[in-house]
C-alpha positions, 0 to 999 in steps of 0.5 A: 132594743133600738127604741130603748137604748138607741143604736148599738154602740161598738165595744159595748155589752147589753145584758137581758135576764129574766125574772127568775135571773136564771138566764142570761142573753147578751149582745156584743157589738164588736164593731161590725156586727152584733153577737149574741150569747145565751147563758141558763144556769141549772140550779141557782141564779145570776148574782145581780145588783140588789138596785141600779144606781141608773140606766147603766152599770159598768163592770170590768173584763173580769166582773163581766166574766164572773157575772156570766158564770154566776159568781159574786161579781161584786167582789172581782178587783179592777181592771178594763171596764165594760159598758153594760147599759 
């Protein structure tokens, strides 16, 4: 991740999905260290953007949480933006 992205940055979220998308893993860096959470959904997949418009997509608080449990992201309004590179 280092070699990719450079260091982690404090208040930013990093996500990694499978080819299958039916697994998630990410890190979180709140600043002084770095979590880790792992998400598989049963049946059914991650809703994930059909391209990327670059290296970095950012979502909202809300986005974000809706993404983890696997409902259609794209649809949650506004608010506080997260970083996902």
């Amino acid at each position: 991740m280092v070699a990719v992205f450079g260091a982690a940055k404090p208040q930013n979220a990093y996500l990694f999905a499978n080819k299958r998308a039916n697994r998630m893993k990410v890190l979180i860096h709140d600043g002084f260290g770095v979590w880790l959470a792992s998400r598989r959904r049963n049946r059914g997949r991650f809703v994930w953007p059909a391209s990327w418009q670059g290296a970095q997509l950012e979502l909202n608080a809300e986005q974000l949480q809706a993404l983890v449990v696997g409902l259609p992201w794209q649809r949650v309004g506004s608010g506080a933006e997260i970083r996902l590179l």
